[in-house]
C-alpha positions as CSV (number, residue, x, y, z in Angstrom):
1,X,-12.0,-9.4,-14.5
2,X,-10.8,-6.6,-12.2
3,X,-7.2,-4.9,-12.0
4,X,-5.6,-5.8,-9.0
5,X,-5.9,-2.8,-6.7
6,X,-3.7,0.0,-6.0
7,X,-1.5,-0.1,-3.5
8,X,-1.8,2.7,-0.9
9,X,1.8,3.9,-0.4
10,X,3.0,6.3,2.2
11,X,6.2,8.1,1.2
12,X,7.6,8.9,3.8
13,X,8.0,4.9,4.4
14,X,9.2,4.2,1.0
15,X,12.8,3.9,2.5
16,X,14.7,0.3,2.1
17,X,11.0,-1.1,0.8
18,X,11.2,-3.9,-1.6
19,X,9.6,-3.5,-5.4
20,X,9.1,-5.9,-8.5
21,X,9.5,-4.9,-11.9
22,X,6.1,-6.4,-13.8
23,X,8.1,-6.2,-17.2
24,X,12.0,-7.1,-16.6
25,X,14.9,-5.3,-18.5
26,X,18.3,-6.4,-18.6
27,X,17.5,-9.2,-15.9
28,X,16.4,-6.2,-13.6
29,X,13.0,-7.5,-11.5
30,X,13.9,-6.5,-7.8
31,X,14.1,-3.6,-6.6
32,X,15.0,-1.2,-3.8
33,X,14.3,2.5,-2.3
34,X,17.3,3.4,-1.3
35,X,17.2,7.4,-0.9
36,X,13.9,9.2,-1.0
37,X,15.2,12.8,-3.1
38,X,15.0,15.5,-0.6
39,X,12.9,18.5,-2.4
40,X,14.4,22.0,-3.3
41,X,12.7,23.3,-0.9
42,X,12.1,22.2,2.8
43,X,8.6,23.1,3.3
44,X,7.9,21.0,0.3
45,X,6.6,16.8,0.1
46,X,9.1,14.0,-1.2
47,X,8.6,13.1,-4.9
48,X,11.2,11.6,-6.2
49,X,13.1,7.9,-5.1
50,X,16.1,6.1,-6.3
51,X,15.7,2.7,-6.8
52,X,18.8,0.0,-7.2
53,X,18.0,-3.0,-9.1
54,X,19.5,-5.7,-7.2
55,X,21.1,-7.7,-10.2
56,X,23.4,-5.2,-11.4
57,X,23.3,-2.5,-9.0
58,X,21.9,0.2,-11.4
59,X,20.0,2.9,-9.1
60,X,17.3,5.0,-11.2
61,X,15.3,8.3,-9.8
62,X,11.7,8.5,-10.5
63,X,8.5,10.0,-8.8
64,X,7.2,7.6,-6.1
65,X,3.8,7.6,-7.3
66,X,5.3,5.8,-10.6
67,X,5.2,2.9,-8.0
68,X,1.5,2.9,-7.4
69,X,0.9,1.9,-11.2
70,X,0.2,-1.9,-11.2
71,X,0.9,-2.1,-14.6
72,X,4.2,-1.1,-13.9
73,X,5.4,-2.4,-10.6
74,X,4.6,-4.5,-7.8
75,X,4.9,-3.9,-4.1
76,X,7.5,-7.0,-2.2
77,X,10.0,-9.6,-4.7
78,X,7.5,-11.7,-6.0
């Protein structure tokens, strides 16, 4: 059996897009990109996003590649 594939994401149009949590904590599955972290410097790529679970409102920065790992998340509320 194959892994799913990864999904190709762009992050520049991570903004308001939609993720689920494969493993749950705290009754936190859905997500959403709510500010893409503006770098220290301006000549520099996005890395890091904040993500709000929708259940309780939590928000959480990590680095937006994180979200490629289909171990770890999946693209849309499934």
């Amino acid at each position: 059996m194959t892994a799913p594939p990864r999904p190709r994401i762009n992050p520049r149009k991570l903004l308001l897009s939609k993720w689920t949590a494969t493993t749950p904590r705290d009754k936190e599955k859905h997500f959403l990109v709510t500010r893409l972290v503006p770098p220290l410097a301006p000549s520099e790529a996005v890395e890091l996003v904040e993500l709000e679970a929708v259940h309780s409102g939590r928000s959480q920065v990590l680095s937006w590649r994180e979200l490629a790992d289909v171990s770890l998340w999946r693209q849309g509320w499934l």
